[in-house]
N, CA and C atoms as a LAMMPS dump frame, in Angstrom:
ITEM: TIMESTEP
0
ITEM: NUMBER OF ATOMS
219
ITEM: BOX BOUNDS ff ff ff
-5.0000000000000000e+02 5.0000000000000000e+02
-5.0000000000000000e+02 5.0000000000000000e+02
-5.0000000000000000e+02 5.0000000000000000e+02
ITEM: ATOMS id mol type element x y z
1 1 1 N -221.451 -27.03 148.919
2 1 2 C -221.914 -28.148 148.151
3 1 3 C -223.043 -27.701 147.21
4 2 1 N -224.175 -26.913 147.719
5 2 2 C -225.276 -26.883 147.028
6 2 3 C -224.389 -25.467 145.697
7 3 1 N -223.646 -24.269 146.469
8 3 2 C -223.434 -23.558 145.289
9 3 3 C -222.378 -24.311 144.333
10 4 1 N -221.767 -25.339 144.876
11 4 2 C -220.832 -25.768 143.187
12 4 3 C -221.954 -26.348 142.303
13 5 1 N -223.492 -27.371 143.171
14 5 2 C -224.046 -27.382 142.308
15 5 3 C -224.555 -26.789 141.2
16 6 1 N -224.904 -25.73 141.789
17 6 2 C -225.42 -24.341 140.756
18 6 3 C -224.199 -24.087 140.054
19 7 1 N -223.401 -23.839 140.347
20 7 2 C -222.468 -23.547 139.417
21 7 3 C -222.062 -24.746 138.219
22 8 1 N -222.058 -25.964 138.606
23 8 2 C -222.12 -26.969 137.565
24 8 3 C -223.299 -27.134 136.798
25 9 1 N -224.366 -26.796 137.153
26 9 2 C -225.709 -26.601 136.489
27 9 3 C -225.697 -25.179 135.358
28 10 1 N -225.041 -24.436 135.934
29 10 2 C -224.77 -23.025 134.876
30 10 3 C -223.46 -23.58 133.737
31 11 1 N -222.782 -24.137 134.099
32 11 2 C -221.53 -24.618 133.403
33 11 3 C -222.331 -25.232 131.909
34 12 1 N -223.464 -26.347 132.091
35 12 2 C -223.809 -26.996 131.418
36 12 3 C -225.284 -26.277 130.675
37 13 1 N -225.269 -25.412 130.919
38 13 2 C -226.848 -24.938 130.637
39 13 3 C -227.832 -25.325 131.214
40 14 1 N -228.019 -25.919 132.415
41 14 2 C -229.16 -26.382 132.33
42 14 3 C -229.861 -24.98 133.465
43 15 1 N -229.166 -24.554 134.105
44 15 2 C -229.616 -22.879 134.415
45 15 3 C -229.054 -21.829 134.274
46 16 1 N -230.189 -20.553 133.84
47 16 2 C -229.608 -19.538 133.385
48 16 3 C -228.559 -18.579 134.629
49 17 1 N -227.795 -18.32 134.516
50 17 2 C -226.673 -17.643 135.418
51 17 3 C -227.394 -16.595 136.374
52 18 1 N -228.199 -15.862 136.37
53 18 2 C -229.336 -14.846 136.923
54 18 3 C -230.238 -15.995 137.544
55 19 1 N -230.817 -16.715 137.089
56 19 2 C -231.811 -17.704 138.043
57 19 3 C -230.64 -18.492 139.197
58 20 1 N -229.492 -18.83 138.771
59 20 2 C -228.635 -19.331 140.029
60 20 3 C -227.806 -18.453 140.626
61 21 1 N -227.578 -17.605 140.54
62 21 2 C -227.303 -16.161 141.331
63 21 3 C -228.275 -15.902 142.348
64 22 1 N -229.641 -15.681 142.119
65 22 2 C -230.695 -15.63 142.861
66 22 3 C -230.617 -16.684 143.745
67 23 1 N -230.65 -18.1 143.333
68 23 2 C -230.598 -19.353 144.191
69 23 3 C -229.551 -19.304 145.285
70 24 1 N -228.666 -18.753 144.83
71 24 2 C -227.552 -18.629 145.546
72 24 3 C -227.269 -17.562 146.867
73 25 1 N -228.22 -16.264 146.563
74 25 2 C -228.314 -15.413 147.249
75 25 3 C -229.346 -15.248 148.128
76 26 1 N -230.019 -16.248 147.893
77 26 2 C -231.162 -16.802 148.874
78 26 3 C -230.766 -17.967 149.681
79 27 1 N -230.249 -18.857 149.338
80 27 2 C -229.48 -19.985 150.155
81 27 3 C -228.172 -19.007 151.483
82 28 1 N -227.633 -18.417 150.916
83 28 2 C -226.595 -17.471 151.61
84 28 3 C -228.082 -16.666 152.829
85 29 1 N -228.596 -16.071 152.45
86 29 2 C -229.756 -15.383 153.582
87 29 3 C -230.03 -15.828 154.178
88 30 1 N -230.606 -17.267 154.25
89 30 2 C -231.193 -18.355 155.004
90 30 3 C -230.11 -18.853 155.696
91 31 1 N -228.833 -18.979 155.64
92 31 2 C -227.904 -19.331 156.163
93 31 3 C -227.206 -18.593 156.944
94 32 1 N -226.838 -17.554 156.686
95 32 2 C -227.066 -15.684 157.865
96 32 3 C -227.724 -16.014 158.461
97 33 1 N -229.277 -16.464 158.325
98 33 2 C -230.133 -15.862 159.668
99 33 3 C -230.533 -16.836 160.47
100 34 1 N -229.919 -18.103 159.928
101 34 2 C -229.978 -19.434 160.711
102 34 3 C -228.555 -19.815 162.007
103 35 1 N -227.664 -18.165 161.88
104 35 2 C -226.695 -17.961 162.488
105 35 3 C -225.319 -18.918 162.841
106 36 1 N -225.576 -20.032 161.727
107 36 2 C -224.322 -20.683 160.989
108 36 3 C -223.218 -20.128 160.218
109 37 1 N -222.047 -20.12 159.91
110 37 2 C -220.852 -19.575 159.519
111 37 3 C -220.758 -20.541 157.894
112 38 1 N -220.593 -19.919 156.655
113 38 2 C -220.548 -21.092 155.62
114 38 3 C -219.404 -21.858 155.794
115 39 1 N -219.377 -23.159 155.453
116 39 2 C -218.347 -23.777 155.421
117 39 3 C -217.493 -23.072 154.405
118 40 1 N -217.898 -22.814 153.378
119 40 2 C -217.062 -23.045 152.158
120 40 3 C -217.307 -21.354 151.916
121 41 1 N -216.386 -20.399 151.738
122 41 2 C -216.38 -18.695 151.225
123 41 3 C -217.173 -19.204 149.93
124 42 1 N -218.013 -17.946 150.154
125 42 2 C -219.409 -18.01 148.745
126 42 3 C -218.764 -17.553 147.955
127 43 1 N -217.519 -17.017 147.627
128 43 2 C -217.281 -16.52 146.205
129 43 3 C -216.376 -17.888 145.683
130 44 1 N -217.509 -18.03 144.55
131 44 2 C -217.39 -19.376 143.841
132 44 3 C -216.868 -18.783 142.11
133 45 1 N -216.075 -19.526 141.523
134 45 2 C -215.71 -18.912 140.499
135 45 3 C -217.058 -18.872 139.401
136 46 1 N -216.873 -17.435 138.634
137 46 2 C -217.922 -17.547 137.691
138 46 3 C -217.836 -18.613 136.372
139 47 1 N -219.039 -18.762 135.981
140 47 2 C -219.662 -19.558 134.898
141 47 3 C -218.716 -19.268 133.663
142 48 1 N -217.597 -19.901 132.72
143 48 2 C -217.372 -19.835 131.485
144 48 3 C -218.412 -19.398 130.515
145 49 1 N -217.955 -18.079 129.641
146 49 2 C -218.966 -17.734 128.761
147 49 3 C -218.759 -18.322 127.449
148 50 1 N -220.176 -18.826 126.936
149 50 2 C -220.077 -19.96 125.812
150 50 3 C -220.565 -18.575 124.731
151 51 1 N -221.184 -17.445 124.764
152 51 2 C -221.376 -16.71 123.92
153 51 3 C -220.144 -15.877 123.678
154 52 1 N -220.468 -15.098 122.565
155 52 2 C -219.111 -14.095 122.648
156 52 3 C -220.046 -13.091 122.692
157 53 1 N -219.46 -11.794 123.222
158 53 2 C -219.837 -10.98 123.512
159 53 3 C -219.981 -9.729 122.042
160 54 1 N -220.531 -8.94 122.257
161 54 2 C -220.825 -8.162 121.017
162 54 3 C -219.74 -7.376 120.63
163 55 1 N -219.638 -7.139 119.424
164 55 2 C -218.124 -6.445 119.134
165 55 3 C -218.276 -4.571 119.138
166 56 1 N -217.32 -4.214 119.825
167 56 2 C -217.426 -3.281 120.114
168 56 3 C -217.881 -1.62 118.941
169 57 1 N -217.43 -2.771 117.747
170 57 2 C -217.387 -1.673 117.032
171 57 3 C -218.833 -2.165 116.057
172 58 1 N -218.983 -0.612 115.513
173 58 2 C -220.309 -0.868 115.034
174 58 3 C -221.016 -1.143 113.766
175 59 1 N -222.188 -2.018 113.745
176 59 2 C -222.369 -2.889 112.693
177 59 3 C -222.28 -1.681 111.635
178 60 1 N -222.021 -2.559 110.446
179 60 2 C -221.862 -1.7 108.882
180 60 3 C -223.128 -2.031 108.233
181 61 1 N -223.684 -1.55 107.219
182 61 2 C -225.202 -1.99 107.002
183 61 3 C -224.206 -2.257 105.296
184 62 1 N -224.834 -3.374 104.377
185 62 2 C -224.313 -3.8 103.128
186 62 3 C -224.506 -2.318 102.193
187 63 1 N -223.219 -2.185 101.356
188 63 2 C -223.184 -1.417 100.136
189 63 3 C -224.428 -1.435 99.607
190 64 1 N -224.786 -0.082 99.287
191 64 2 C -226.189 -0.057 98.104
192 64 3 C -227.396 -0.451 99.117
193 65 1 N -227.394 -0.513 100.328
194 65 2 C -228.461 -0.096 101.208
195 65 3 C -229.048 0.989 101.827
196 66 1 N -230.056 1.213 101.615
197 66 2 C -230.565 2.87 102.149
198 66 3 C -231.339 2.883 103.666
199 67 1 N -230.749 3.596 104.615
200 67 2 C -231.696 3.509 105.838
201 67 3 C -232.904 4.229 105.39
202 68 1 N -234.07 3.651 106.444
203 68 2 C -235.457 3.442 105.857
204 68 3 C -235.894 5.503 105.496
205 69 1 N -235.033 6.237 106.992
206 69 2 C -235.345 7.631 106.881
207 69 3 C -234.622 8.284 104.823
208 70 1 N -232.954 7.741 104.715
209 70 2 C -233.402 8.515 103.491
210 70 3 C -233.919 7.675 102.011
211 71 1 N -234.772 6.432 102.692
212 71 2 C -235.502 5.722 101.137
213 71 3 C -236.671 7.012 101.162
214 72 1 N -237.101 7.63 102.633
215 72 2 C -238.639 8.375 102.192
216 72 3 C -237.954 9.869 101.557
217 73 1 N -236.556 10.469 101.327
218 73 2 C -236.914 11.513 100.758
219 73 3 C -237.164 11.315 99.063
């Protein structure tokens, strides 16, 4: 219950995926050592990515631009 929360809270932004990972992996510890069994298997599906990821290939700098090393010769 509490990790779909986090996970619906990451869905929407309202936490960053690393701050509910942590939440999550601390709730799971406390629950180990409280020698309870989870109801529910912790592998919860990951968060949809709303960014795109960087493109692999590499940026081009515009025609008729000089990197800063040969503007000084």
């Amino acid at each position: 219950m509490a990790i779909a929360a986090l996970d619906r809270a990451v869905a929407k932004g309202v936490l960053h995926r690393n701050n509910a990972a942590r939440r999550k992996s601390r709730l799971m510890k406390r629950l180990q050592a409280s020698g309870q069994a989870p109801a529910v298997p912790a592998a919860a599906p990951a968060a949809p990515q709303t960014r795109s990821s960087r493109s692999s290939a590499p940026a081009q700098p515009a025609k008729g631009t000089r990197s800063k090393a040969a503007s000084k010769r």
